[in-house]
N, C-alpha and C positions, 0 to 999 in steps of 0.2 A: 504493500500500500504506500502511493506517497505521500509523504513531507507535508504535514500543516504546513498553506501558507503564514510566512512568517514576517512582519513589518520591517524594514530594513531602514533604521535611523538616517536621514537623509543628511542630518549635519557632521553625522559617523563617516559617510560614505567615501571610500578609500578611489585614486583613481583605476579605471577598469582593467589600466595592463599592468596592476598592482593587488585590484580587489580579487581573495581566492573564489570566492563566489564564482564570478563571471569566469576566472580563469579555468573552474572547473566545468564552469557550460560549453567554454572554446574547447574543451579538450575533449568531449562528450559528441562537441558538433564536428569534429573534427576527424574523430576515428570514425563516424557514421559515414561520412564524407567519402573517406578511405575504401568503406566498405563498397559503399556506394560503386567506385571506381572501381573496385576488383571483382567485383558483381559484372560490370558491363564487359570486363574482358572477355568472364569466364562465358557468359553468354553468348558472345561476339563468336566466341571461339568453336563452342558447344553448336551453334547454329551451321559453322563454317561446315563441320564435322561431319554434319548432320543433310548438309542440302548444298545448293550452290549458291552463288553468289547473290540471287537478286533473291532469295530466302532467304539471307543473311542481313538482307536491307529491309523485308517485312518484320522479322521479327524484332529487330534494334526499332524500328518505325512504332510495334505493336504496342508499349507503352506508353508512347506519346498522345496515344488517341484517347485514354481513360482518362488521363491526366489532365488534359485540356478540358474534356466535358465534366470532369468533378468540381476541378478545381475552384469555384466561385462557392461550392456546396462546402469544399475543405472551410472558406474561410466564413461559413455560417456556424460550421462545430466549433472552428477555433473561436469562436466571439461567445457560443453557449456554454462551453467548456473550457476549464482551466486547460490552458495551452501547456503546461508540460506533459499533464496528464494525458492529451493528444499525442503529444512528439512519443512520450514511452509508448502509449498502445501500436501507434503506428512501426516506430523501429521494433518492438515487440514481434507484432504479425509476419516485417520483414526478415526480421533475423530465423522466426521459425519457416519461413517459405522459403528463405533461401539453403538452410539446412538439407529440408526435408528435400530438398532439388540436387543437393549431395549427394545423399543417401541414394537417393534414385539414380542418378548417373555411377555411382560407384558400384550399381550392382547391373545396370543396362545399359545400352549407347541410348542418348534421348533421341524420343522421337522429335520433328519438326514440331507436332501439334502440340507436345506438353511445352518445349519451347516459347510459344505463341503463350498460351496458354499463363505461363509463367511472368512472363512480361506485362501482359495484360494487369495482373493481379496488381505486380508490384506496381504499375503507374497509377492501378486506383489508390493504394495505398497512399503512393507519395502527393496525391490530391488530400488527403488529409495530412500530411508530413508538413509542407513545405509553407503555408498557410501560417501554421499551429508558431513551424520555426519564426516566420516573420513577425508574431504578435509577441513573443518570448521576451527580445534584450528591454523593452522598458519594466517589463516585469522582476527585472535583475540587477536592474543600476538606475541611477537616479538621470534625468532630463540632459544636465549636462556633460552627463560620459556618453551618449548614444555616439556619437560621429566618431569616437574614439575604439566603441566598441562595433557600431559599423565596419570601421576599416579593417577591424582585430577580423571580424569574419570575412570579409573579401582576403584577405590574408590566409585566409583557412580555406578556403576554397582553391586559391592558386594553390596550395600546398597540396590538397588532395589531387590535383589534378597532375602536379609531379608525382608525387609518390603510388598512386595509384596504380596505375599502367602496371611499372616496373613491379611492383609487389607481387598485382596479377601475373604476369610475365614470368617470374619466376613460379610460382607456385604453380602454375600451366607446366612451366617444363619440369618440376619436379617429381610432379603424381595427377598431371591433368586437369579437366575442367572437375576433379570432384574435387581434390584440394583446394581449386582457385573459388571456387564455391564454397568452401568450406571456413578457408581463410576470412574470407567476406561476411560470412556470418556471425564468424566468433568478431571479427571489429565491432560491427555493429553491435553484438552482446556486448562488447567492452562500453557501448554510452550509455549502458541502462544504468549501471550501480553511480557513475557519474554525474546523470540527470537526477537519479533519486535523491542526492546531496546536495541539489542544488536546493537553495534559499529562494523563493519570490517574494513579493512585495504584492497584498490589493491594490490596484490601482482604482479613484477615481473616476467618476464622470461628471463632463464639464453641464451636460445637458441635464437640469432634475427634474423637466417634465418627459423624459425620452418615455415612451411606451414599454405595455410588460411585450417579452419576448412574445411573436406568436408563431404562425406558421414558418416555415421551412425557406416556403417561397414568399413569404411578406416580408421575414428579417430580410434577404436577397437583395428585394426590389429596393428596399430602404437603404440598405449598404450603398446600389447605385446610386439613390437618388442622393447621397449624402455626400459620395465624391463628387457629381455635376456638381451640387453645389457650394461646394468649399471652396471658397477663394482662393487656396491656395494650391488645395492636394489636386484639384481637379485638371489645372493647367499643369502641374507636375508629372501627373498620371500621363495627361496627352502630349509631353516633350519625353516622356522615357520611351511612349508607344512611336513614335517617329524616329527617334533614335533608332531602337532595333530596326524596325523597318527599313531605315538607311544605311547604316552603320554594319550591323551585323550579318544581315546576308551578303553583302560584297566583302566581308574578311573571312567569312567562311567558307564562301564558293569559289567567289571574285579571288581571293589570292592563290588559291588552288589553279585555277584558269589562267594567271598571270603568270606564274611561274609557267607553267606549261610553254606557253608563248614568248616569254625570255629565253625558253631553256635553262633554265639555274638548277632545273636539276630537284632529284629529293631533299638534299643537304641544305639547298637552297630555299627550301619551301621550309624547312626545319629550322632555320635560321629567321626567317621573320616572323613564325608562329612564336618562335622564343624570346624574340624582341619585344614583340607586341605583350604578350605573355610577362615577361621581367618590367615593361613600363606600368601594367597595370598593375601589377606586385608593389611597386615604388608607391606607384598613386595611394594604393590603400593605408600603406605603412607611413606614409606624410600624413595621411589628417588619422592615424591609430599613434602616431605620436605629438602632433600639432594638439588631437583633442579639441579644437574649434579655429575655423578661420572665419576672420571680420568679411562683413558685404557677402551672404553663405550664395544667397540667390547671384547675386551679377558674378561670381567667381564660378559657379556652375554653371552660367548661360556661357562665360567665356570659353570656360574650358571645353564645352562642346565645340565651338566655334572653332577651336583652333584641331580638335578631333577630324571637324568634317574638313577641314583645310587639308590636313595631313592626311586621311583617307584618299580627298578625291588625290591629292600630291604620287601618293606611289606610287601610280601603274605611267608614273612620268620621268620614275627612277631609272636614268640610264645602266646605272652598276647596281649590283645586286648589295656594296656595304651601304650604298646611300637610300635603299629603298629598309634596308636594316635598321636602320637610324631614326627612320618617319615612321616604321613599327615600331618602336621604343616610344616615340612622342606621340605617336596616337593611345597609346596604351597608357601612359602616363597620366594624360587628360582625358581619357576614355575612365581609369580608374577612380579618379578624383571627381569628375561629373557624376557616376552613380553611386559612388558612395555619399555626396554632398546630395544627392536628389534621394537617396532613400533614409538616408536619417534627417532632412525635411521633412519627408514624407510621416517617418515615426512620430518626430515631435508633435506637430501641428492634428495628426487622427487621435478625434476621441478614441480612450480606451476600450469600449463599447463597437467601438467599428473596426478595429484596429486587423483582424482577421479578414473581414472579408478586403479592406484597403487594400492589404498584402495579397489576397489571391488575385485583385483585379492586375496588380501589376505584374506580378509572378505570371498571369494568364498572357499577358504582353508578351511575353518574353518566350513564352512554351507556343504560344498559339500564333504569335501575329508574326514574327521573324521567319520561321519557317516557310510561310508563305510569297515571300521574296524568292528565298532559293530558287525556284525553278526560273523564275520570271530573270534573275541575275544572268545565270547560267546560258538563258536563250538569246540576253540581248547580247552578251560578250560575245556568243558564236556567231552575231550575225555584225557586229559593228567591231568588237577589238576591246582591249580590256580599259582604255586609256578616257574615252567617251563615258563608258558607264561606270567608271569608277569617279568619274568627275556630276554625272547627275545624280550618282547614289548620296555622294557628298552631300550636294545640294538640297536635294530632297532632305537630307538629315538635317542639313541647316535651318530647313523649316521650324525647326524644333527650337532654335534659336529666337525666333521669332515671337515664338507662343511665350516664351518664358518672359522676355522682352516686354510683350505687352501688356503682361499680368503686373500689376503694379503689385499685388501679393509679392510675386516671386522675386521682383526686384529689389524689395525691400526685407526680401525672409533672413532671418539672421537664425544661426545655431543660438542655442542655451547659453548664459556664461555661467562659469564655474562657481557653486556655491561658497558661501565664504567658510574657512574651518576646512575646507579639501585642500591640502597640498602635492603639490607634486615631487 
């Protein structure tokens, strides 16, 4: 059973890459992370095993589809329910599905269907997981470590996304997809005793005529209607949804296509995945040690600006180190702009909304990017990669504009530090 929630003295409050609290919820979200990643190997691989090639691209696909259509429901549970208590049941369910996916492989080759099957599951899952995690850090530390603990997770993220592969990778060549599956599961068992230690805080709400909970699809409709209308999260929400949509399918596809057409080569493509990759590393660990920069909104319109400058810039890169280079500085301010736009986003949602807020944008990012890809893909094949990486820009820059005109966002400022918190 877990943890009464517990009051957490706000004039006590240690900062967040010092408080053990939080550092035990990083190290919780972090090994789940892990898992997460050795999970995808083991399946990537299991499928390879299992069928051909474009069954290796249904079944990686097969998760995505639950995920998208739960994910606004994840963040109705995460607002009705204490959100740690969602994140354990959910890595609970995963860690037993992924086990029990062990077990099965260790004793038969998988078939495709349980495969499918399997993936399915977990993305409903993680439509409850991912929600639950976004409502979590105010529940952990007080107003003004959010940006701080923001970054601490973008930080955990680029980590898992190194360590993972490699983990799986080896565990693959040691004893196969049931070890790599195996591995995977006991990580994720490693965040449950972790989670359970962790301390929360009730939060507040600002609203004390808000309504009693009702239906399923009323909370929903009301989550919507409460980001349209927030002056601030609403334009926030609609400059992260153009982002992705500019931004991230031409660095997903678009540099795959570019390379090709330079010729640079695999090493080559591995080189500015890592550039890009290390600049947003940077980004997160500048405001996970800054802990607040002044003018929050005009320092995130900027840094986008200078994102979509650098985007549309590389497919204009004559050498492969100078197109390296504009991957580090996209990534740098690619890093700094979403972590400055999602701990606005924390601050400013009532704590009552705070789940579905998190799904809306979380659904951005699973649901609305993806939908680029193919459209990227078709225009680079028929114009060159130089044209469409310059209107992808642009397009992105739109996002600049919105933020721009929101007098909210131009004036949004992070938390400053209570008095009695030293660093």
């Amino acid at each position: 059973m877990a943890a009464p929630e517990t009051v957490l003295p706000e004039h006590a409050a240690a900062p967040a890459h010092r408080d053990g609290n939080v550092l035990r919820w990083l190290t919780a979200y972090t090994v789940s992370l892990i898992g997460d990643s050795v999970y995808f190997v083991a399946l990537a691989w299991s499928a390879q095993k299992a069928a051909g090639p474009t069954e290796v691209g249904l079944v990686m696909a097969a998760g995505a589809v639950p995920r998208a259509l739960l994910m606004l429901g994840g963040g109705v549970v995460a607002d009705r329910f204490d959100p740690r208590r969602v994140i354990l049941g959910s890595d609970t369910l995963r860690c037993l599905l992924i086990l029990a996916v062990a077990a099965g492989v260790a004793l038969t080759a998988p078939a495709l269907w349980i495969l499918v099957a399997v993936a399915l599951v977990f993305g409903a899952v993680d439509a409850l997981f991912v929600p639950a995690v976004g409502a979590l850090p105010p529940r952990i530390t007080t107003p003004d470590q959010l940006a701080r603990v923001t970054g601490m997770r973008s930080l955990s993220m680029r980590l898992s996304q190194i360590a993972g592969p490699p983990i799986g990778g080896l565990a693959m060549g040691l004893g196969g997809p049931a070890a790599a599956f195996t591995v995977a599961g006991l990580l994720i068992a490693l965040s449950l005793p972790l989670l359970l230690t962790t301390r929360i805080r009730p939060l507040g709400t600002s609203d004390a005529k808000r309504p009693e909970p009702g239906t399923a699809r009323r909370d929903l409709l009301d989550g919507l209607r409460y980001i349209r209308r927030h002056r601030l999260i609403g334009p926030l929400v609609a400059v992260g949804a153009v982002c992705e949509l500019g931004l991230v399918s031409t660095l997903n596809v678009g540099l795959v296509l570019l390379n090709a057409e330079r010729g640079w080569g695999p090493s080559g493509y591995g080189w500015i995945i890592g550039g890009f990759g290390s600049g947003a590393a940077a980004g997160a660990a500048l405001l996970a040690d800054a802990g607040r920069l002044p003018r929050a909104g005009l320092v995130m319109a900027g840094t986008l600006l200078m994102a979509c400058v650098g985007a549309a810039s590389i497919a204009l890169a004559p050498t492969l180190w100078l197109a390296v280079v504009l991957a580090v500085a996209v990534g740098l301010c690619a890093g700094v702009f979403g972590s400055l736009d999602s701990t606005l986003i924390q601050t400013a949602a009532d704590p009552a909304y705070l789940g579905r807020v998190t799904s809306v944008v979380m659904l951005t990012m699973v649901g609305l990017a993806p939908l680029g890809y193919p459209l990227v893909g078709a225009a680079i094949g028929a114009w060159g990669a130089a044209p469409v990486f310059a209107a992808c820009g642009g397009f992105a820059g739109l996002g600049v504009a919105v933020a721009l005109a929101s007098d909210a966002v131009r004036h949004a400022e992070l938390p400053r530090r209570r008095p009695g918190v030293t660093i």
